[in-house]
FIMI-425417 format. One record per residue (C-alpha): x, y, z; residue in three letters. Coordinates in steps of 0.02 Angstrom, whole numbers. Example, Ala and Ser with C-alpha at 12.3 -4.5 7.8 and 13.67 -1.06 7.14 Angstrom:
% residues 2
        X        Y        Z   code
      615     -225      390    ALA
      684      -53      357    SER
This chain:
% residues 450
        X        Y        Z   code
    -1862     2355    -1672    UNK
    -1676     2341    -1686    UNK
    -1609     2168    -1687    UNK
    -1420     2091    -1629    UNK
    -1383     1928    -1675    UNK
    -1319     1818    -1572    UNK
    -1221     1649    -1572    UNK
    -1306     1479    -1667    UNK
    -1405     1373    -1517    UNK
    -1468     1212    -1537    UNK
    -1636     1179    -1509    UNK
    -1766     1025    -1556    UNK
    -1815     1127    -1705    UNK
    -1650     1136    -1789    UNK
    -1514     1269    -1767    UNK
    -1576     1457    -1733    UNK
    -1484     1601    -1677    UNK
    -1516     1725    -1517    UNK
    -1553     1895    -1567    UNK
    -1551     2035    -1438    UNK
    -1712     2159    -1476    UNK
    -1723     2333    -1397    UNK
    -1902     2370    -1400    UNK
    -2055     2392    -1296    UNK
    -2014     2581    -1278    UNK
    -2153     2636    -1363    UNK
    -2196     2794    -1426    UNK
    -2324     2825    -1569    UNK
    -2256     2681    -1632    UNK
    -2074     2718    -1659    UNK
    -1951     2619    -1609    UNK
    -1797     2654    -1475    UNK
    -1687     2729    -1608    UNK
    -1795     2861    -1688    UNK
    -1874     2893    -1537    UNK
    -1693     2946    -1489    UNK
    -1644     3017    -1656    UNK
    -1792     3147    -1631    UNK
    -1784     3184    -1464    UNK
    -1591     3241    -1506    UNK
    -1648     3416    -1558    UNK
    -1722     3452    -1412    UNK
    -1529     3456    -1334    UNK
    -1457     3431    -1173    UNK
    -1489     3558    -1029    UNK
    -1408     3553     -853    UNK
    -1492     3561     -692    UNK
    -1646     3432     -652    UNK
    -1822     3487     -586    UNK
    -1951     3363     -601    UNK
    -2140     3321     -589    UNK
    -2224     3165     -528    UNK
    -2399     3163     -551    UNK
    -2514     3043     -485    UNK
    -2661     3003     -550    UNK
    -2808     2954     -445    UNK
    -2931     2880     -563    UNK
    -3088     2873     -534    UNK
    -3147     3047     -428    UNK
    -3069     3035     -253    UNK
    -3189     3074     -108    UNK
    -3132     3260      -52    UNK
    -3252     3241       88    UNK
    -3186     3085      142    UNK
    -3002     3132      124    UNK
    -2960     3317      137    UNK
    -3125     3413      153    UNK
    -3204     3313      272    UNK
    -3382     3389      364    UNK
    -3399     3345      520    UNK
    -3559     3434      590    UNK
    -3644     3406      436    UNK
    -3805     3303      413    UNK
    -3767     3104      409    UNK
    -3806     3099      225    UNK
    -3639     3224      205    UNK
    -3525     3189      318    UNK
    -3504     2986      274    UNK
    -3444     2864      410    UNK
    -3248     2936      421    UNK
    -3181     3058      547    UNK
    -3059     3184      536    UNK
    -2913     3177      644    UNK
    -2780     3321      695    UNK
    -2609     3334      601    UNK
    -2439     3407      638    UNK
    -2509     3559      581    UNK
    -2619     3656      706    UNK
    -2792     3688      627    UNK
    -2783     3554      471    UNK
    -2887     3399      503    UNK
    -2905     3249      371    UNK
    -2951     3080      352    UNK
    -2923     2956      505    UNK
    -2865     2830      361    UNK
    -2712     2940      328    UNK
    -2624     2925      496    UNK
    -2445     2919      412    UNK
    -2488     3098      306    UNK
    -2572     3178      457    UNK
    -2371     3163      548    UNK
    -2330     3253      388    UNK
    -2442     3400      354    UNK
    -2300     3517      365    UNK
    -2226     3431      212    UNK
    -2385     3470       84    UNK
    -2515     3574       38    UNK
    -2699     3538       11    UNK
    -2787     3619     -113    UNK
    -2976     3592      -69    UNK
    -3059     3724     -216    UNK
    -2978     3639     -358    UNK
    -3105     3707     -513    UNK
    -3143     3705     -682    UNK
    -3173     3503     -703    UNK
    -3277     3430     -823    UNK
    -3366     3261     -781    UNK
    -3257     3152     -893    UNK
    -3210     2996     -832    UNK
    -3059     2988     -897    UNK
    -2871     3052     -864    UNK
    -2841     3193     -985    UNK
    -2887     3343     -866    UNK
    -2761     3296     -739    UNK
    -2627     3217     -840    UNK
    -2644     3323    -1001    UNK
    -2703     3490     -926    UNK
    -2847     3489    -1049    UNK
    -3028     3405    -1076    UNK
    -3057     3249    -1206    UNK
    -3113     3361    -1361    UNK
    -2959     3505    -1338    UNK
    -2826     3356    -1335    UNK
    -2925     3296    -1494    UNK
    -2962     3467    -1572    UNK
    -2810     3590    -1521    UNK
    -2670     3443    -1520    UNK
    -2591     3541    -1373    UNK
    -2433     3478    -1300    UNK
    -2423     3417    -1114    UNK
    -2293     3485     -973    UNK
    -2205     3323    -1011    UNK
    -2176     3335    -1164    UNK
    -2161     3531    -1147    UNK
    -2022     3488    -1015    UNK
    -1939     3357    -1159    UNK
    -1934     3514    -1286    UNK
    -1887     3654    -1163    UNK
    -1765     3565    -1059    UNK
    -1717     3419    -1157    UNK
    -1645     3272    -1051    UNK
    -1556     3276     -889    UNK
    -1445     3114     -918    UNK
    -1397     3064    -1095    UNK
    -1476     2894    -1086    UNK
    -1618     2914     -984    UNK
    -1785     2985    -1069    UNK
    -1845     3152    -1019    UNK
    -2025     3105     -992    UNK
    -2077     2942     -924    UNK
    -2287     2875     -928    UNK
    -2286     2716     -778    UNK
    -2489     2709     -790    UNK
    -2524     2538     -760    UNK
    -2681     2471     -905    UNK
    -2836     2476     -851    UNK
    -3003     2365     -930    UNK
    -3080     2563     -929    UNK
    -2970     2627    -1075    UNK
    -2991     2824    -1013    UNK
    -2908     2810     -870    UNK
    -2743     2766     -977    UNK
    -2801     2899    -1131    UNK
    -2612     2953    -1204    UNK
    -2521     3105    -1119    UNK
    -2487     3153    -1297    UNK
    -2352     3290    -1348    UNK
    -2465     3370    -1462    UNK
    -2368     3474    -1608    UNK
    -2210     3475    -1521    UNK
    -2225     3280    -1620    UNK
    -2198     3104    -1560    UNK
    -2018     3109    -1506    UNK
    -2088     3210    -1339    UNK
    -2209     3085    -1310    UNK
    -2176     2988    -1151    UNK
    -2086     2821    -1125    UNK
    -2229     2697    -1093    UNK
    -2160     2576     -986    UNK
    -2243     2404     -932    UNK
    -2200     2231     -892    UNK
    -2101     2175    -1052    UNK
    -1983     2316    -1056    UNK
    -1909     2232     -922    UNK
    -1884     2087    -1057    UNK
    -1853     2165    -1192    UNK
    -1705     2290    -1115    UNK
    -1622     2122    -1048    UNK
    -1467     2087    -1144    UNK
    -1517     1895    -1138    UNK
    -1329     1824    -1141    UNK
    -1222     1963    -1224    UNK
    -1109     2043    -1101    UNK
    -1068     2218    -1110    UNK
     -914     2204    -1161    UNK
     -965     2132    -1315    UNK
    -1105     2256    -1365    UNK
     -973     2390    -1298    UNK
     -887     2339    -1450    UNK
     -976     2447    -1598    UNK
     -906     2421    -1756    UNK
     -961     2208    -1717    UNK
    -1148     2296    -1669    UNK
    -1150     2416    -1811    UNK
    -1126     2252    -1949    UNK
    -1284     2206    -1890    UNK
    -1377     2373    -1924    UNK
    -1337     2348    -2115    UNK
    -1504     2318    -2166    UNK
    -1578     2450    -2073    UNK
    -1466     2588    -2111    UNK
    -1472     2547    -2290    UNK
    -1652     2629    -2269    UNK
    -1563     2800    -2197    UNK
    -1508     2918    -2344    UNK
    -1316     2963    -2313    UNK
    -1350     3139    -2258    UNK
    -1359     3258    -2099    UNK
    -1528     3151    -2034    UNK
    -1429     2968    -2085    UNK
    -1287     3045    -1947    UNK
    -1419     3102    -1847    UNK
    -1492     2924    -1838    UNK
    -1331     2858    -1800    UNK
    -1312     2972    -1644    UNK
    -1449     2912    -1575    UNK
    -1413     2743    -1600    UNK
    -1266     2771    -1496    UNK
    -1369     2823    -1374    UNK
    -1475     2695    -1393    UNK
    -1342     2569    -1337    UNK
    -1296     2693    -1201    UNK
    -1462     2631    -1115    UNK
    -1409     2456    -1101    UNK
    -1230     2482    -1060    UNK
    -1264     2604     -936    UNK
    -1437     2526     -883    UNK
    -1488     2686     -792    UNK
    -1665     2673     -856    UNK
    -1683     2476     -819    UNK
    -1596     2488     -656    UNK
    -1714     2622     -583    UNK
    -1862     2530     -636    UNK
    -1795     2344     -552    UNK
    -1859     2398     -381    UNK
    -1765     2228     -311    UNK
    -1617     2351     -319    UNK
    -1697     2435     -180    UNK
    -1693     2410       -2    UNK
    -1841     2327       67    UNK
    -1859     2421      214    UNK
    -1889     2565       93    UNK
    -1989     2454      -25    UNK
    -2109     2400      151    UNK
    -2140     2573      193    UNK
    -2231     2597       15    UNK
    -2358     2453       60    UNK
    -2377     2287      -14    UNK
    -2442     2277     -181    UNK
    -2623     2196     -211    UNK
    -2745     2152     -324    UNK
    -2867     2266     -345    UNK
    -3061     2207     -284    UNK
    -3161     2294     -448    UNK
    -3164     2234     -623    UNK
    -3086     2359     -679    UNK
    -2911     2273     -689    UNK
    -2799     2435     -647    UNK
    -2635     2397     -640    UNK
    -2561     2527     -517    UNK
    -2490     2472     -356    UNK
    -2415     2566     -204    UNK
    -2234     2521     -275    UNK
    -2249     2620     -430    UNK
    -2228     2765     -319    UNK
    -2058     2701     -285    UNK
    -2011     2665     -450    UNK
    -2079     2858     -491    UNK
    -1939     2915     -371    UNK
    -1816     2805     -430    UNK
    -1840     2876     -634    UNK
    -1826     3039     -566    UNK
    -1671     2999     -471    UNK
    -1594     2915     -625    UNK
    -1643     3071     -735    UNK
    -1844     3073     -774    UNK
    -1882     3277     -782    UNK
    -2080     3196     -762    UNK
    -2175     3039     -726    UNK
    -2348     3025     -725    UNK
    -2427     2856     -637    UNK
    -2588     2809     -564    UNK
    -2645     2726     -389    UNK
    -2807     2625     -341    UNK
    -2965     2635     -410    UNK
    -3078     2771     -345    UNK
    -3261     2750     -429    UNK
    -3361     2674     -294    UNK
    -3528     2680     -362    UNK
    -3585     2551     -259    UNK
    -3451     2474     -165    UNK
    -3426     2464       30    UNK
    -3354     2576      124    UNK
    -3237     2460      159    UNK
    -3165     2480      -21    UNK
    -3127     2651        0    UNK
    -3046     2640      160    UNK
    -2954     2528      110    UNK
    -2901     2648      -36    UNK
    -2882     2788       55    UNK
    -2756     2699      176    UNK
    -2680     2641       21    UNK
    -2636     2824      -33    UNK
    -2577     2874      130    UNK
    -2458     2752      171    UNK
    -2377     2766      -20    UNK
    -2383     2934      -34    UNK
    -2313     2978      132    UNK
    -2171     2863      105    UNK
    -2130     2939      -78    UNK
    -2143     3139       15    UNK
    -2018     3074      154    UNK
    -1907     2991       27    UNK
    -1907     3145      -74    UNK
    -1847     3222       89    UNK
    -1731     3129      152    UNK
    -1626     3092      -33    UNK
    -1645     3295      -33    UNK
    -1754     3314     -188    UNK
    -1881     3387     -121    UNK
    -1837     3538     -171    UNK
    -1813     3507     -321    UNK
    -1942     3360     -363    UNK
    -2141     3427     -355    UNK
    -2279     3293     -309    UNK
    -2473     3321     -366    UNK
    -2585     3190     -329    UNK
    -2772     3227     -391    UNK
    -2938     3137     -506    UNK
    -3007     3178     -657    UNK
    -3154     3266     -505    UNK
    -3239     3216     -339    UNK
    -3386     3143     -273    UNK
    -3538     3192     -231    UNK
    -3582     3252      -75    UNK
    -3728     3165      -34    UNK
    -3719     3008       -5    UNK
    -3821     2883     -112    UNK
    -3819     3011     -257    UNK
    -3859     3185     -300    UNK
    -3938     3299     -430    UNK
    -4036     3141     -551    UNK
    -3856     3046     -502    UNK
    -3883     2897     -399    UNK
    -3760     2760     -299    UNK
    -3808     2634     -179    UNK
    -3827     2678      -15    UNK
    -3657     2742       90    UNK
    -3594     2764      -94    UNK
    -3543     2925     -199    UNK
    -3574     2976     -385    UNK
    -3457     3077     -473    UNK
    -3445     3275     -452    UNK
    -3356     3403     -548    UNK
    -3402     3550     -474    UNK
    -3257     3563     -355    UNK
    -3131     3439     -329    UNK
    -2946     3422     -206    UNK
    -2775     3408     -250    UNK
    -2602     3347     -128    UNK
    -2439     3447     -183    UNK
    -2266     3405     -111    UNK
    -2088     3458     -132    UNK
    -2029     3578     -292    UNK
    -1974     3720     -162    UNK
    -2193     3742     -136    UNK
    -2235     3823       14    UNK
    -2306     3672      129    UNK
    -2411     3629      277    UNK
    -2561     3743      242    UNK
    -2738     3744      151    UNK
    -2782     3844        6    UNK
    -2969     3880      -25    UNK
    -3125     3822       56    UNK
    -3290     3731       -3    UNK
    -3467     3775       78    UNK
    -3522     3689      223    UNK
    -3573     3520      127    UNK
    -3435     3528       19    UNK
    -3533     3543     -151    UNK
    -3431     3718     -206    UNK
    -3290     3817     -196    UNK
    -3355     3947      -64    UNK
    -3163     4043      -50    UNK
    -3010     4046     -143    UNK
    -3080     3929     -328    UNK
    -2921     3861     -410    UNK
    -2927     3825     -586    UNK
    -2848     3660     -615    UNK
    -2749     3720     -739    UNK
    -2660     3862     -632    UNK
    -2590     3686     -545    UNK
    -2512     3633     -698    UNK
    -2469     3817     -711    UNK
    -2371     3793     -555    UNK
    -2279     3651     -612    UNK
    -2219     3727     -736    UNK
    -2170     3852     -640    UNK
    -2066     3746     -515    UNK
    -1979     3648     -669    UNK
    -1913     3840     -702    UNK
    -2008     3856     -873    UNK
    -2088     4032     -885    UNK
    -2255     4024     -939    UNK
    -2237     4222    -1015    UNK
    -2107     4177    -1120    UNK
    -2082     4006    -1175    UNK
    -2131     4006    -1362    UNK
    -2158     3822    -1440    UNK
    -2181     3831    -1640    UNK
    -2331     3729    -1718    UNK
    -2303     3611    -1868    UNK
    -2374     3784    -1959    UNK
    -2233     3896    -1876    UNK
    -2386     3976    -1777    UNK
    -2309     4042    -1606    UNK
    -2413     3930    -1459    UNK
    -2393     3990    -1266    UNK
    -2423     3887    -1122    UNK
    -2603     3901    -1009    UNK
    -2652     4065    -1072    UNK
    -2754     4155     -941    UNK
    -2694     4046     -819    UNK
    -2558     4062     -683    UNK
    -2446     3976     -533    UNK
    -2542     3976     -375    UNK
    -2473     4134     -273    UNK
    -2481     4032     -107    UNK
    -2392     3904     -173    UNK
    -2243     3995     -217    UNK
């Protein structure tokens, strides 16, 4: 935590002084400054791809969304019905009016395999299961994108994590950087950033004004040895007050910077009916595109809460228009700023649900309800330059397999990294060993997507 003193106040408990504190960045525990020291070697590249990935925890419904069975038996098909899009021969959810105007604009993966049923977000977030992040300490694309391409603005953070907490402490498991070490870990940002990046009564001017800051670093710095890693540290507190004086980080999360005509068409944000206390609301989406606008190579985020074991259907209507109306407005955005070419969406689960309805296979849910299935699972993708307003793969006729075209969920991340412009053939990260590591052996971008 670095600390700027302020001028004496008076309060009833005697004289104090105000102390500025740049904190709540955090990232395995370091604070702004080493976080910045660190992420230093990775250098400064040009050009700016990005990722946002959304999160959908809990196991969306594929049949009620994407994959949706119409002349299947009752028990199968659910209560929904699919409705035409802009795209002749794609039909999806009748909750997701505003994305059926937009099929042209992203692809549906409906064969996404490979899953494992863990209820928790390390498949789709860190591209591997609960025991391989634990075991093989393997570094995620964000944090791959933080060592390979370094950042895009000086003082904004290459990789950004916006999951809101959630009372189920899986669904927020750490997007970890693996051996590529802490300093590509992501920004975790929450509610008292805000706070803490606030410069709570000292004007710029003032903190412009270094040598002043720097006296009040003494104590600190006296920790630093005088050597190549002591004028390393002191780089990166420079750039450490290049966040608050330039504020490019702060001002693209304050969505009242926004206008609220664009903030509206996200949807309102709402607390969520479950106990499960999951913070993620429709306008995180907005501050997602605002990061990467500001300089965020890749945000990851969640929205709603999809485990309905025994909620009614009204709860996952209510999601699923949820999803559409946020997700359409962050593809058009993307569009209309003209990022989309440049900025790729995903928006999966950790799986889907079961087909049958009321449970399946020694599974059970109440009646109307769906239990959680890995066998096959969906996935949205948007914008990077992707090729758009199609379907890729098939499940059998009640949806429980991937009958054409399987997709390993890892050649998605595969194509990620392939629309960020890092080859997965030759990008060579080093292990705290020296061991040479490559990225998703075996596995490969999705040809239709590309």
């Amino acid at each position: 935590m670095l600390t700027i003193q302020g001028e004496k106040v008076q309060t009833c408990a005697g004289t104090r002084r105000e102390f500025l504190q740049i904190g709540g960045l955090a990232m395995g525990g370091l604070t702004l400054p080493q976080i910045l020291a660190a992420e230093a070697m990775a250098g400064v590249r040009s050009g700016h791809r990005a990722v946002i990935m959304l999160f959908l925890a809990g196991g969306p419904p594929h049949l009620d969304m994407v994959d949706m069975k119409p002349d299947a038996p009752a028990e199968i098909r659910g209560v929904f019905k699919p409705i035409e899009t802009n795209v002749s021969g794609i039909r999806i959810c009748e909750h997701m009016p505003h994305l059926a105007r937009m099929a042209d604009r992203f692809a549906i993966v409906r064969s996404v395999v490979g899953l494992r049923d863990e209820h928790a977000s390390n498949q789709p977030i860190n591209g591997y299961s609960i025991g391989e992040d634990r075991d093989k300490k393997l570094p995620v694309l964000g944090a791959v994108a933080s060592r390979v391409l370094g950042s895009a603005q000086p003082s904004v953070p290459p990789f950004v994590d916006i999951r809101g907490r959630s009372s189920h402490a899986p669904f927020t498991n750490p997007a970890h950087p693996g051996f590529l070490g802490p300093e590509h870990g992501p920004v975790q940002i929450d509610g008292p950033v805000l706070q803490d990046m606030t410069l709570k009564g000292i004007s710029l001017s003032r903190l412009s004004q270094r040598r002043r800051v720097l006296t009040s670093l003494d104590q600190f710095r006296r920790t630093v040895d005088q050597s190549a890693g002591g004028q390393q540290l002191d780089a990166a507190h420079t750039r450490a007050f290049e966040i608050l004086t330039d504020s490019k980080l702060v001002q693209a999360m304050d969505l009242s910077r926004e206008d609220p005509k664009t903030r509206e068409r996200y949807g309102k944000d709402a607390p969520n009916p479950t106990g499960l206390q999951w913070d993620d609301r429709p306008s995180r989406l907005l501050m997602a595109r605002r990061l990467v606008e500001a300089g965020v190579r890749c945000v990851t985020l969640g929205l709603g809460e999809w485990d309905f074991h025994s909620l009614p259907q009204t709860f996952i209507r209510d999601q699923i228009r949820q999803l559409d109306q946020a997700l359409s407005a962050l593809i058009r955005d993307l569009h209309d700023r003209g990022m989309d070419q440049e900025v790729s969406v995903i928006a999966w689960g950790e799986f889907g649900r079961s087909p049958k309805l009321g449970g399946y296979m020694g599974q059970y849910a109440a009646e109307g309800c769906r239990e959680h299935w890995s066998p096959v699972s969906m996935a949205m993708l948007a914008g990077g330059g992707m090729r758009t307003g199609q379907v890729i793969g098939a499940t059998n006729r009640f949806g429980e397999y991937a009958d054409d075209r399987p997709v390993h969920f890892r050649d998605l991340h595969a194509t990620l990294y392939h629309n960020m412009g890092i080859p997965l053939e030759t990008t060579e990260l080093r292990d705290v060993e020296g061991r040479p590591n490559y990225l998703l052996p075996g596995h490969a971008p999705v040809k239709e997507l590309i």
